[in-house]
C-alpha positions, 0 to 999 in steps of 0.5 A: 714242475709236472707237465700241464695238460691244461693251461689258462692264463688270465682267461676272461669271457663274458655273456653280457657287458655288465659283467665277467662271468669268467674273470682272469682264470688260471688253470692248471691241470698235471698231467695223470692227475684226476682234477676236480673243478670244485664251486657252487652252482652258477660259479662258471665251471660249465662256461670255462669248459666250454672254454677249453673245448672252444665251444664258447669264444673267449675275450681275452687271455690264453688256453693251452691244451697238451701245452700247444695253444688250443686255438691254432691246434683245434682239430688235433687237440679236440681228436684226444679229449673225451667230453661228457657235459651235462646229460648226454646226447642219446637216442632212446629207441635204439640199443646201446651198441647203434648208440656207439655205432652212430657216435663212432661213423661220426668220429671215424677212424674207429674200430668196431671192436672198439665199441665192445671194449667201450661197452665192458669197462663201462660194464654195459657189454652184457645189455648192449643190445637192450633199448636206452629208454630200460636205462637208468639215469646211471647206465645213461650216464655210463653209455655217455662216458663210454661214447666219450672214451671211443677215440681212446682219449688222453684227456677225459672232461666230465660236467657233474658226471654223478649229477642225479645218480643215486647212492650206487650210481655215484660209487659205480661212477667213481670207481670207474673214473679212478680204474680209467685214470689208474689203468688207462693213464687218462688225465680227467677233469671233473667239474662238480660242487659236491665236494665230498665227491672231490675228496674221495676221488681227485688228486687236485683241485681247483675251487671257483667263484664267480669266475675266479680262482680261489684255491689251486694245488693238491687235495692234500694241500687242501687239507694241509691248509685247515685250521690246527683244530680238529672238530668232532659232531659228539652224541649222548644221553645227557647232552647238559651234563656231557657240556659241563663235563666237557667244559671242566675239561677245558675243551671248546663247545658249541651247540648245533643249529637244528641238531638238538642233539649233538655238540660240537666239540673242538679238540688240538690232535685224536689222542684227546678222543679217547680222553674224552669218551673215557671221561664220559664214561667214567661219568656215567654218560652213554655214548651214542655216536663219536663223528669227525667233522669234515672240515674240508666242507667248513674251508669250502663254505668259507671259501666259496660264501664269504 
């Protein structure tokens, strides 16, 4: 069994008596691992890293941190965690090097070449003297993570770190996140209910609702546990004639709510693709788009609303 970085067992806390918010929660975070903390808004993925960071007091259960129980090891353990919750905290009159000189006296024990080595692999060095407020939600998010990463952390939490960026934000931040963990050998945590997020950037995941677990192991496994049937979004001119052709042809159908112009088409393995395009075809249909469907989306929504 891989060392576990983080470790609840029948974790439980609660805001109010009339109910659990978090409810007998176990994690289990592998060491290396980029671990993705998946559930919808609400679910409790900020209360239970508030747990782990001991910012919150927990009614029963345990947490292990580097496998030695967090509450007898707090000081120690908290100096080898990054944590980037939410929005970070920034002071947007000054630059963006006296951001990390201030974080840094805090932290002590920090080299102040330390705060250019922070500020290249976020890639902010070449702007480290411009004020916060020019930042975009992007570089603000980035300045966070390299505050975060000052005490050259072994464990990395991040709350929705792409939360409100746009397209070329949340690529910037991926890619930094798979280089920190690939090059630096960090473990992080990311918690987030964008799903495709997760998919294209975590090795695990673990899946919440309503404070309990629902599914924990790798993405892989994730993907391993899908129905036998793959399901792919079909578009073309005909949408009638393609449906009756399909439907010869012994392929399972169904229209798409507010999609007029597609169909879902359900089909055992790929090799029956390139059959159905090329019936199609030969049917003198023109075909405009051909698109896999994620069915990881359709497992998470089973998961997380039934």
């Amino acid at each position: 069994m891989s060392q576990l970085i983080v470790q609840t067992e029948k974790l439980n806390f609660s805001y109010s008596k009339s109910k659990k918010d978090i409810d007998s929660l176990d994690l289990e975070v592998p060491k290396g691992s980029i671990y993705g903390f998946l559930g919808p808004n609400g679910s409790g993925k900020t209360t239970t890293i508030r747990l782990l960071l001991g910012l919150l007091n927990k009614n029963s259960g345990n947490v292990k941190v580097f496998e030695k129980p967090f509450a007898n090891n707090r000081i120690d353990t908290l100096s080898k965690i990054g944590a980037l919750i939410e929005n970070p905290s920034l002071y947007n009159h000054l630059s963006a090097r006296e951001n990390l000189l201030i974080a840094s006296n805090y932290r002590g024990n920090i080299k102040k070449d330390r705060i250019d080595e922070v500020l290249e692999t976020v890639n902010l060095l070449r702007v480290k003297d411009k004020k916060v407020k020019t930042f975009s939600l992007g570089m603000k998010q980035r300045l966070g993570l390299a505050i975060a990463l000052l005490s050259k952390p072994e464990l990395l939490i991040l709350d929705e770190p792409t939360n409100g960026l746009d397209p070329k934000g949340i690529i910037e931040m991926r890619e930094l996140i798979k280089k920190l963990n690939k090059e630096d050998g960090i473990t992080i945590f990311i918690s987030s209910h964008l799903l495709s997020e997760i998919e294209k950037t975590c090795t695990h995941v673990g899946i919440i609702r309503e404070g309990k677990m629902l599914f924990q192991d790798t993405v892989k496994a994730l993907t391993a546990s899908q129905s036998d049937q793959l399901q792919i979004e079909l578009e073309t001119d005909d949408k009638h004639r393609t449906y009756d052709q399909l439907i010869q042809m012994g392929f399972e159908i169904k229209s798409i709510e507010h999609e007029e112009h597609l169909l879902l088409v359900s089909v055992k393995e790929k090799s029956q693709i390139p059959v159905l395009v090329d019936s199609l075809r030969k049917n003198d249909i023109n075909i405009y788009q051909v698109m896999i469907k994620n069915n990881l989306e359709e497992l998470f929504l089973n998961l997380t609303e039934n």
